[in-house]
C-alpha positions in Angstrom: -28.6 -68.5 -37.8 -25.1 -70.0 -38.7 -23.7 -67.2 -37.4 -24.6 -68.6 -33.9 -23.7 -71.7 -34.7 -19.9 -70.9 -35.7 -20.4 -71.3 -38.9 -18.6 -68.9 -41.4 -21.2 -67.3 -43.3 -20.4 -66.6 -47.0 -22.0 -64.8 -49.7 -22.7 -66.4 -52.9 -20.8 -65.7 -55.7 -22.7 -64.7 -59.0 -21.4 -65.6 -62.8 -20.6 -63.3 -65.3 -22.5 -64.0 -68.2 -22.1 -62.0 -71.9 -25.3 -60.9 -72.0 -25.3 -58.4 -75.2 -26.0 -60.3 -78.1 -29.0 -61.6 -76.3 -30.2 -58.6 -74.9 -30.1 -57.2 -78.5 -32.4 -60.6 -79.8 -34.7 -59.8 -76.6 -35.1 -56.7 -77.7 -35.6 -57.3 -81.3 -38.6 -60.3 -80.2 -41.6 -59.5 -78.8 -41.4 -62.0 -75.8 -38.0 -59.3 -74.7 -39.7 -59.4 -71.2 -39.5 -63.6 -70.3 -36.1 -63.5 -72.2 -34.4 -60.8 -70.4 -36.2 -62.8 -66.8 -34.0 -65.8 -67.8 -31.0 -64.2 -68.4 -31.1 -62.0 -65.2 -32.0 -65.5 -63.4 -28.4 -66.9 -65.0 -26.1 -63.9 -64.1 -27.9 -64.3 -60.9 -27.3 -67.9 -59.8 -24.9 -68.2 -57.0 -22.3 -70.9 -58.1 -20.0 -72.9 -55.7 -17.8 -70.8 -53.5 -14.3 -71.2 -54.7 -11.4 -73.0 -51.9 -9.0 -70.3 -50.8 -6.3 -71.5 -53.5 -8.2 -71.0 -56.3 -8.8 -67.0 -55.1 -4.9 -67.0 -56.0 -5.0 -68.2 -59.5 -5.8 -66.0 -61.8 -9.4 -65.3 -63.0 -10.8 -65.7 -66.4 -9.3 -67.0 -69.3 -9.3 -64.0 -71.4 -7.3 -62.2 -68.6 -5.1 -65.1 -68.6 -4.6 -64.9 -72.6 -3.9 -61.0 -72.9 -1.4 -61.6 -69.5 0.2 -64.2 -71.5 0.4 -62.1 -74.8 1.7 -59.2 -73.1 4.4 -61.1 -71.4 5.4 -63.1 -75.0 5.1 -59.8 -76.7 7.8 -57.9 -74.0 9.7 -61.4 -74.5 10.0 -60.6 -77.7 10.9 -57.3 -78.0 13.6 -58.0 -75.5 15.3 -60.7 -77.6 15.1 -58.3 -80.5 16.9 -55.8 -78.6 19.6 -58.2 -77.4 20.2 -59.7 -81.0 20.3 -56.1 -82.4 22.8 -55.4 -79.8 24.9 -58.6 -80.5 25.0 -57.7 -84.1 26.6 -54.6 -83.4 29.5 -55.5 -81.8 32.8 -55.4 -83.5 35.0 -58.5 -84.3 37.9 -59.0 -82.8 39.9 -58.4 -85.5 38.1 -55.2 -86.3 38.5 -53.8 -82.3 42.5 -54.8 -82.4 42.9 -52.4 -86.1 40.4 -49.7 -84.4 43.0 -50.0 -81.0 46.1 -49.5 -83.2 44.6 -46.2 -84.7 43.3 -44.6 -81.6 45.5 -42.6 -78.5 44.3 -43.0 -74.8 41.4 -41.0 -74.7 39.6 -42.6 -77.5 40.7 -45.9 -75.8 38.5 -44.4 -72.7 36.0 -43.5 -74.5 35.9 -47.4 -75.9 36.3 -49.3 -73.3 33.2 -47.0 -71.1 31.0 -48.0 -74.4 31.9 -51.6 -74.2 31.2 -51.8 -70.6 27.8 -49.7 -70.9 26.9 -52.4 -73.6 27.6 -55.3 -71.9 25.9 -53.9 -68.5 22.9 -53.1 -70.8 22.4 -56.5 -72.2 22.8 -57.8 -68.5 19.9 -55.7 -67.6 17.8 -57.2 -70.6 18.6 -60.8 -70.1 17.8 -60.5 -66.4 14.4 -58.3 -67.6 13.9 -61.5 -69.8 14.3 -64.2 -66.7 12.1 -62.3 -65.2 9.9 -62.8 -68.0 10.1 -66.2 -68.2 9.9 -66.7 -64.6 6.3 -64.4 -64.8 5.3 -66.9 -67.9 6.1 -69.8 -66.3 3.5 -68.9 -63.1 0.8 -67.7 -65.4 0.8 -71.6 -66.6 0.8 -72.8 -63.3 -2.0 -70.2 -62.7 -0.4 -67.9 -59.9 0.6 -64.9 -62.0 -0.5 -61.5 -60.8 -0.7 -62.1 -57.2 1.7 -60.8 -55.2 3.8 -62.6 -53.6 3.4 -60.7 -49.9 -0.2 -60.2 -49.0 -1.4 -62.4 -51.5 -4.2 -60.1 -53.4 -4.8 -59.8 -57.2 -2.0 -57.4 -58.8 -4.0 -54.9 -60.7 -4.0 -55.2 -64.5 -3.1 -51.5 -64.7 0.7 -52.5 -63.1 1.0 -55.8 -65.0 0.6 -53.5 -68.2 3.0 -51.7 -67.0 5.3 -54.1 -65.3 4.4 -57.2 -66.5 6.6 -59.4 -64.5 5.7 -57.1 -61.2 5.9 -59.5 -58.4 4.6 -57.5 -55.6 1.4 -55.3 -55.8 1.6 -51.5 -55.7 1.1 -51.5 -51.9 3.5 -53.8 -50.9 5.9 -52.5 -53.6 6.0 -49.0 -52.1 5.9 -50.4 -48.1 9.0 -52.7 -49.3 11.0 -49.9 -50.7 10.3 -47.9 -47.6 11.7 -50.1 -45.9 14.7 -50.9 -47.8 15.4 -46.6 -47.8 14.9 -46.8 -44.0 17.4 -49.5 -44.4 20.3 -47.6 -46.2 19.9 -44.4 -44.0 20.6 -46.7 -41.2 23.2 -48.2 -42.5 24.9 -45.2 -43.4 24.2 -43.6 -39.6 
């Protein structure tokens, strides 16, 4: 009937209830049957549909916490790598005696080590923006939705990525496009 009307018809949403410790008292009591009625009545219940912005934020608050701890944990490791890195490197007074000592080729050989390093710890710090940009959404609750069609990122890529701004999808149509892209530009 509100279909006629205009009206947009919606289904209503059930909530997730732990339900194992009290299956396991229902079964352990005699009265398992009225127990287990009430707790299928709970999960049941349709609660209040949820306004379109809160289908971006993300879900629960355990997914929310083990996002988070990912993200902190990748932080961290990060800024282990970059201080490791940092403590590695060679005064100044050490690189000019090394300089003396060496001919042309070591020299080479040098200065293509000290460039890799420093374009390495570029790549971290950037990795660890990109962290801190990802933490900084989670807390304003839109981390893990990507950013083009607006859907839940999959848990499965923010393991993997976990500042992954784009969903698999839309990751793979936007790099197919950026190859089409290059081979035109190089036409």
């Amino acid at each position: 009937m509100a279909a006629r009307s205009g009206k947009k018809v919606t289904k209503p949403t059930t909530t997730r209830v732990k339900t194992t410790a009290v299956k396991a008292a229902a079964l352990a009591s005699p009265s398992s049957k009225k127990v287990m009625k009430k707790v299928k009545s709970v999960v049941s219940q349709p609660s209040a549909p949820s306004p379109k912005k809160a289908k971006k934020k993300v879900g629960s608050d355990t997914r929310h916490a083990a996002l988070k701890e990912i993200l902190l944990i990748k932080r961290e490791a990060l800024i282990q790598q970059i201080k490791q890195q940092l403590g590695q490197s060679v005064t100044e007074e050490q690189q000019r005696r090394l300089e003396a000592a060496m001919d042309s080729g070591d020299q080479a050989l040098v200065d293509l080590e000290r460039e890799m390093g420093i374009s390495l710890q570029e790549m971290r710090n950037r990795e660890r923006q990109l962290i801190d940009d990802a933490l900084d959404s989670l807390d304003e609750g839109t981390y893990g939705v990507c950013a083009d069609c607006e859907e839940e990122i999959s848990e499965k890529r923010l393991h993997a990525l976990p500042f992954a701004r784009l969903c698999v999808e839309c990751q793979s149509k936007r790099e197919l496009m950026e190859k089409i892209e290059r081979s035109e530009q190089r036409s």
